[in-house]
C-alpha positions as CSV (number, residue, x, y, z in Angstrom):
1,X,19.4,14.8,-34.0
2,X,21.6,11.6,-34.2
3,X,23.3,12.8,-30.3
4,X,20.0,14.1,-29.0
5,X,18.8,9.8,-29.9
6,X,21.9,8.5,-28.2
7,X,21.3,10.5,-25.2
8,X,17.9,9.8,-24.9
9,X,18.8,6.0,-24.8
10,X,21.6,5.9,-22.5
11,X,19.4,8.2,-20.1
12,X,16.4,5.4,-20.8
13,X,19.4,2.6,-20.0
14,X,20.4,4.3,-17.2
15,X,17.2,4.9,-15.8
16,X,15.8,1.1,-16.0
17,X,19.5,-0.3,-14.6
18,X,18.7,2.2,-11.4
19,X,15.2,0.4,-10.9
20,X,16.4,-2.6,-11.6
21,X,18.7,-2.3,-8.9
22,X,16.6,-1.0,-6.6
23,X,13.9,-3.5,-6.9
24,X,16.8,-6.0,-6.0
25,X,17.8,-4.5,-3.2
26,X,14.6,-4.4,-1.5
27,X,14.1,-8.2,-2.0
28,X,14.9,-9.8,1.8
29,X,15.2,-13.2,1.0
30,X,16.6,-14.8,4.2
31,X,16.6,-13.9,8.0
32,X,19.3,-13.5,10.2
33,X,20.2,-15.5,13.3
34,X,18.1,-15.4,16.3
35,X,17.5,-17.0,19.5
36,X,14.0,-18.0,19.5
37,X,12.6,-17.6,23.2
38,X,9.0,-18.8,23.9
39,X,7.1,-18.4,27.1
40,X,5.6,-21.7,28.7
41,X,4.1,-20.9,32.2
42,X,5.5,-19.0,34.7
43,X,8.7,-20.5,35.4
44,X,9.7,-22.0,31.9
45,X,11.2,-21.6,28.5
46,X,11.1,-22.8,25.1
47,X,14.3,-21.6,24.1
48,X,16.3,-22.7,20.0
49,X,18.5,-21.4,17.6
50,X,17.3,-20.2,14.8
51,X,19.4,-20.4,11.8
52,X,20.0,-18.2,9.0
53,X,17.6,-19.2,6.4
54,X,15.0,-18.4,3.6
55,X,11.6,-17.3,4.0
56,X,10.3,-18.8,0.6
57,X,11.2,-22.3,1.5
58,X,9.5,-24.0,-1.4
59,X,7.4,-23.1,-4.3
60,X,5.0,-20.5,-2.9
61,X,5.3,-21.6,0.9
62,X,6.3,-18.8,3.1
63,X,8.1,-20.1,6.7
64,X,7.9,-17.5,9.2
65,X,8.6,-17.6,13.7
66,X,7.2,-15.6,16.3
67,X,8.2,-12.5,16.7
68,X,8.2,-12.5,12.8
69,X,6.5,-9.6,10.5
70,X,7.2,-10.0,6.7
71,X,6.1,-8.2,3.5
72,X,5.1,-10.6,1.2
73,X,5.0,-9.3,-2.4
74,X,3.1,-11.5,-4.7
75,X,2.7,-11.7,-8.8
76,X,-0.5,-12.7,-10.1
77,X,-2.1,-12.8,-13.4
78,X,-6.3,-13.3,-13.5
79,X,-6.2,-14.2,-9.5
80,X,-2.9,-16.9,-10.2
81,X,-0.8,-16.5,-8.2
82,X,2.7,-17.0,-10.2
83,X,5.8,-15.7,-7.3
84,X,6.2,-14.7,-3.9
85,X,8.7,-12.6,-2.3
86,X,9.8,-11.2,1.0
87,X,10.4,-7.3,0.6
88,X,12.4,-5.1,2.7
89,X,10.0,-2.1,2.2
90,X,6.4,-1.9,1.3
91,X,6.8,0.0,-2.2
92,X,3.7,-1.8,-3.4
93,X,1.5,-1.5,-1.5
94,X,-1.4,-3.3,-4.2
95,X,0.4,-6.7,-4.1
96,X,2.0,-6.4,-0.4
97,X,0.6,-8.9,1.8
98,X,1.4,-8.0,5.4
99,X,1.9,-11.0,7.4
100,X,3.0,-11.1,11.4
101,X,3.1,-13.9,13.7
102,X,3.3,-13.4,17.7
103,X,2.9,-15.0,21.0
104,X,0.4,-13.4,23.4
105,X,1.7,-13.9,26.9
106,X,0.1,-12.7,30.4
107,X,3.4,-11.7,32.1
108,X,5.8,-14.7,31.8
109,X,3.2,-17.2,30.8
110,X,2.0,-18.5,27.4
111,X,-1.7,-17.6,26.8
112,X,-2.1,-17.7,22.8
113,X,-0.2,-17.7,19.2
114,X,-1.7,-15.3,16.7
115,X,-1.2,-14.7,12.8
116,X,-1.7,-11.6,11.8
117,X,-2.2,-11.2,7.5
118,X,-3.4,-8.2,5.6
119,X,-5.4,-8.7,2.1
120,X,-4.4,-6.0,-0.1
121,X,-6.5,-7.8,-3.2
122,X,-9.7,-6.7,-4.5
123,X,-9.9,-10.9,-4.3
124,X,-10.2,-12.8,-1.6
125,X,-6.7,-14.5,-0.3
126,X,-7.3,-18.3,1.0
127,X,-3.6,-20.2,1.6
128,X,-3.5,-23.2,4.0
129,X,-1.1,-23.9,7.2
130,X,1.2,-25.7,8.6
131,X,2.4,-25.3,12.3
132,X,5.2,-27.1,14.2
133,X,4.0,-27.3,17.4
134,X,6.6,-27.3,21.0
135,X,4.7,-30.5,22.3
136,X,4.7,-33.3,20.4
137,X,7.7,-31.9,18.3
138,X,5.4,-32.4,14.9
139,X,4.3,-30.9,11.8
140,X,0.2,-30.5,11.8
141,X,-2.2,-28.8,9.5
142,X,-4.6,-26.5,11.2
143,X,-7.8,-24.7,9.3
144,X,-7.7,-21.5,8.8
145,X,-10.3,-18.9,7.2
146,X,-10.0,-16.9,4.1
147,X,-9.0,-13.2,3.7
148,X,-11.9,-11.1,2.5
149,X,-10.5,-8.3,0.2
150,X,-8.7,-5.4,1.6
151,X,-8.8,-6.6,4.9
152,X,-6.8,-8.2,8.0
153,X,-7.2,-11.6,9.5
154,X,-6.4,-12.7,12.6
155,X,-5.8,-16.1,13.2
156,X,-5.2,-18.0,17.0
157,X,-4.3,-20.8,18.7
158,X,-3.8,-22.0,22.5
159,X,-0.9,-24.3,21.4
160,X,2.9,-23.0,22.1
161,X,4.0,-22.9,18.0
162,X,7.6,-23.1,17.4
163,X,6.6,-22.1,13.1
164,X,4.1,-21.8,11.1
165,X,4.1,-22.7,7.1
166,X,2.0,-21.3,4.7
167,X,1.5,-22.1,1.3
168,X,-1.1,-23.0,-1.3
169,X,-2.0,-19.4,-1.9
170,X,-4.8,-18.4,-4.5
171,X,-7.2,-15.7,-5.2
172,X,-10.9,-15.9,-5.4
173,X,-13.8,-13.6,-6.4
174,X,-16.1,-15.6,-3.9
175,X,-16.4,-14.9,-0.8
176,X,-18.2,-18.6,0.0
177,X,-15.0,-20.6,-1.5
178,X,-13.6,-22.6,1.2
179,X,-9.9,-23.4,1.9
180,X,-8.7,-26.2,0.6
């Protein structure tokens, strides 16, 4: 009786180390280095170096570039949001936001940024953003719409966007809340 105990608990041991260590490894908590190439018109380039660095750059604020796609997995209690964190694989697929962020060209030249971000809440999602833009070489807020439950938002601009920032995430049950 006393073995068939200890076994039991070293299996149970063994078993919670495994997922422990497999919900590590699927965390993705920094991007590699890229070069960053943005259509302009026709004939020019945006062209930078993008560094090795986080996604979560601050408390809740996910940075992300074009040509960007990112799982997002989030832990909430009540519809507060408490963490964030970029996933390798979607192995919950119930907290999983799916976020993307692309430039639309015509050939070689610019035509429009868009954000692409899956709700996977029975809430809706509102967050606010923060783009860098190429002209002007600035930081500006921009308005953007909240995510009715369960579904994908699409988001656009004209402007060439160099990142985007996105932070102040929350859950709501109404539909008529409106970002902050």
């Amino acid at each position: 009786m006393l073995y068939s105990i200890k076994l039991y608990l070293t299996l149970s041991l063994c078993i919670l180390c495994i997922e422990g260590v497999a919900q590590v490894n699927n965390i993705k908590a920094s991007r590699n280095d890229f070069k960053l190439t943005l259509a302009v018109d026709g004939d020019n380039y945006y062209e930078t170096d993008v560094k090795a660095g986080p996604y979560i750059v601050g408390p809740n604020v996910l940075q992300i570039y074009p040509t960007e796609k990112v799982l997002m997995e989030v832990e909430q209690e009540q519809g507060v949001i408490k963490s964030l964190k970029v996933v390798k694989k979607n192995e919950n697929p119930t907290k999983t936001i799916d976020i993307s962020f692309m430039q639309k060209t015509d050939g070689k030249k610019h035509q429009q940024m868009m954000l692409s971000i899956f709700n996977p809440f029975d809430m809706n999602l509102k967050y606010r953003a923060n783009i860098f833009l190429m002209k002007g070489n600035k930081w500006e807020a921009t308005d953007v719409l909240p995510i009715m439950r369960g579904i994908s938002s699409y988001e656009t601009w004209p402007d060439i966007i160099v990142t985007i920032a996105l932070d102040q995430w929350e859950l709501s049950p109404d539909v008529n809340d409106k970002n902050k």
